[in-house]
N, C-alpha and C positions, 0 to 999 in steps of 0.2 A: 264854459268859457270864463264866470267869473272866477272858478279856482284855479284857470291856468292864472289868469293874470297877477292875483292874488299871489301864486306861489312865487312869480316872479319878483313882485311889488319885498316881499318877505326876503328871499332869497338875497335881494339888491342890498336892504336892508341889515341881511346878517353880513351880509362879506364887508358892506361900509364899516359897519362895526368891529368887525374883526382888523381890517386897513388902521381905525382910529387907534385902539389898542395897542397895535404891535406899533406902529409910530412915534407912541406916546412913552415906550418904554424906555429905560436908561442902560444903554449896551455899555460897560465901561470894559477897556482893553485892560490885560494885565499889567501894562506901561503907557503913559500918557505917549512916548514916543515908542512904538510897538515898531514901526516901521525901521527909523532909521538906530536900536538896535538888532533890529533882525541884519543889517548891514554892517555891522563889528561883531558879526558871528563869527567868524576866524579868529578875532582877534582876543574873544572871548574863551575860544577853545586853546589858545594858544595861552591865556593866560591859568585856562583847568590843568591843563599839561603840565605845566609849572610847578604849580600845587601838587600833583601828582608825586613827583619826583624829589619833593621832600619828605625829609624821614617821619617828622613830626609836623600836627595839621593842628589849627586851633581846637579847642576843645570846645563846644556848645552846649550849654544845659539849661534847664529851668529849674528854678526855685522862689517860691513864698512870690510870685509876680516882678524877678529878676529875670532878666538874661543875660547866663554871665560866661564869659571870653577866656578864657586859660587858652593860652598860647608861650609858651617856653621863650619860644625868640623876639619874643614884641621887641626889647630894649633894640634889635636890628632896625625894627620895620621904620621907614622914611616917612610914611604915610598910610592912612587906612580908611574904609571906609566900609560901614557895615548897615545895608538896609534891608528894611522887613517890611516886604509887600505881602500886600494881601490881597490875591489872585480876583477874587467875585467882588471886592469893591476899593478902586485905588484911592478912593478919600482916606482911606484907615493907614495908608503908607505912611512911613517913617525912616527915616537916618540917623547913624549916630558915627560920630570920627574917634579912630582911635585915635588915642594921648598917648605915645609909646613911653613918656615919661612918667607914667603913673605905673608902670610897673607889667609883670605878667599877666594879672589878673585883673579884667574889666566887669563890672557890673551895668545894667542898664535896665531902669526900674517900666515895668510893664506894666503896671498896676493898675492905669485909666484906660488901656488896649481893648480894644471890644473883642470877647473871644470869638477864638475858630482856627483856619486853616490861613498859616504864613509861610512864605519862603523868607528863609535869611539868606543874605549873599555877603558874605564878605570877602571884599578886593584889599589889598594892601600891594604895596612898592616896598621891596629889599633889595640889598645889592642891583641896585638897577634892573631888577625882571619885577614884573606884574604876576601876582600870583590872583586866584578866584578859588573857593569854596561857594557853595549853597547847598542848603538843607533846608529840610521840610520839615514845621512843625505845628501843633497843636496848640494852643492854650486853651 
């Protein structure tokens, strides 16, 4: 009798623990607002579409803890906007706007970025359409 009770007493004991634990953990979505983009999902494919159907798409690279932006038709684009989340922890996120006055080629120094695994997205406005790229990358 005492080691049913005992096994209970134990038992109780592991699942409270296991309850404190997973409570205690820090679930961070891929976006602070996860939900109400999942709701400009259309409008987000409608702006991949776009992109699509140009000839030429920005170029993406890495070098020496740069991320640098060749794109041909910046001097076009009205406005831009280029972020790099970082999927398993959204404190590490970042933004940067394009300057279409600074020419084709943008730079953008990474060199304090904790490595690992980023999405870049970059949105920009031409000729009055919304365009979208994202790409997946490594530091």
């Amino acid at each position: 009798m005492k080691y049913i009770v005992f096994s209970f007493v134990a038992f109780a004991l592991f699942i409270g623990t296991l309850v404190t634990i997973c409570v205690k953990q820090n679930i961070s979505l891929v976006s602070a607002t996860y939900y109400e983009d999942d709701l400009q999902y259309e409008k987000k494919q409608t702006r991949r579409q776009n992109a699509d159907q140009l000839e030429v798409l920005p170029a993406v690279s890495l070098a020496d803890h740069q991320l640098n932006i060749i794109y041909e038709q910046m001097p076009s684009v009205e406005s831009g906007l280029i972020k790099l989340t970082r999927p398993s922890d959204s404190d590490l996120d970042q933004a940067f706007v394009f300057d279409k006055q600074l020419g084709t080629h943008h730079s953008f120094n990474l060199a304090h970025t904790k490595k690992g695994l980023y999405r870049i997205s970059i949105s920009w406005k031409m000729s009055d359409k919304e365009y979208l790229v994202e790409k997946t990358i490594v530091l």
